[in-house]
N, C-alpha and C positions, 0 to 999 in steps of 0.2 A: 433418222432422228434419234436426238439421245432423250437417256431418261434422265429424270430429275429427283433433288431432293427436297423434300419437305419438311422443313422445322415446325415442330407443334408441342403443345404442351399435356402430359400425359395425367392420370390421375389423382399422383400425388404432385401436382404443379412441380414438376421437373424437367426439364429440356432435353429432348429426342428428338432424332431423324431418321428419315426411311426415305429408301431411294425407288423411286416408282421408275418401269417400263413405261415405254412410247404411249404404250396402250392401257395403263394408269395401273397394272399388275404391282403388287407391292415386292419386289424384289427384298431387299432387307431391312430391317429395322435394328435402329440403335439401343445400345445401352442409356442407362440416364445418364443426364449432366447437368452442373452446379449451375451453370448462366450460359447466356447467346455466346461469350469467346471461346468457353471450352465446347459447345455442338458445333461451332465455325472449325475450330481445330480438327478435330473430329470427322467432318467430312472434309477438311484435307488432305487427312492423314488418309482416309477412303478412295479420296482422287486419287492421291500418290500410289499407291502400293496397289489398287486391287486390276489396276490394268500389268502386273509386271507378278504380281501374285503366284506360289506355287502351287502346284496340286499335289495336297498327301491324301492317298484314300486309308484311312480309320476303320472301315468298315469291318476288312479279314476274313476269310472265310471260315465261319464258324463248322466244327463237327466235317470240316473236309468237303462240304458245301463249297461247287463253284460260283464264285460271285457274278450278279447278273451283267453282259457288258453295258458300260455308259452308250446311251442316246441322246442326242437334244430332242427334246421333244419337238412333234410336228407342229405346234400350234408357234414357238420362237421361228423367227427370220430373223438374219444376220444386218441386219444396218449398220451405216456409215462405215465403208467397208471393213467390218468384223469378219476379220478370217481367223477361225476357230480350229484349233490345231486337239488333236486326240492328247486324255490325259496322259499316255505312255511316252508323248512326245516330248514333256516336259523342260527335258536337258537335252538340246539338240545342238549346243554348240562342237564345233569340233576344234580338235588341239591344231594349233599354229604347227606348220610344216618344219618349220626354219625360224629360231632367234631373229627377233628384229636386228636390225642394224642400228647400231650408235649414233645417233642425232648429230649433226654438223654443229660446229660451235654455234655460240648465241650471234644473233644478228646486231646486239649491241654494243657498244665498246666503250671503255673504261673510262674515254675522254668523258669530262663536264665541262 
């Protein structure tokens, strides 16, 4: 099951949204916005990019301290088959063996 989001209006009547887990966990919440068409944009700009999204860890190891490794926590399950790849994994494409080949001319032709 996926999560959802919720538009609501926050203290200084401004437009927000927050994207709730399956099981009603608030996952993230928005910045403000002006009216309904910019928190609309907003979570599509959300849809778009956060399933294709990179992973930069900011953290660093302060004082030479090794950073703890990443877990999912036990209490997350993976739904709607969410397969979740390590953040090290990030850039896993690999380089083309061999140049493509040159496309066969167009399938149209000049007559009208």
């Amino acid at each position: 099951m996926a999560g959802k989001f919720e538009v609501f209006l926050d203290s200084e009547s401004r437009f927000r949204f927050r994207l709730k887990a399956p099981d009603g966990t608030v996952v993230a919440e928005s910045g403000a916005f002006d009216d309904k068409s910019a928190v609309a944009a907003g979570i599509a700009a959300v849809r778009e990019c956060a399933g294709t999204g990179l992973v930069t860890d900011l953290c660093g190891a302060a004082g030479g301290a090794k950073p703890a490794p990443a877990r999912t926590p036990s209490h997350v399950q993976p739904g709607c088959d969410d397969h979740r790849i390590p953040a090290t994994r990030v850039h896993s494409f690999t380089a083309a063996k061999a140049p493509r080949q040159p496309a066969a001319g167009p399938r149209w032709t000049g007559a009208a």
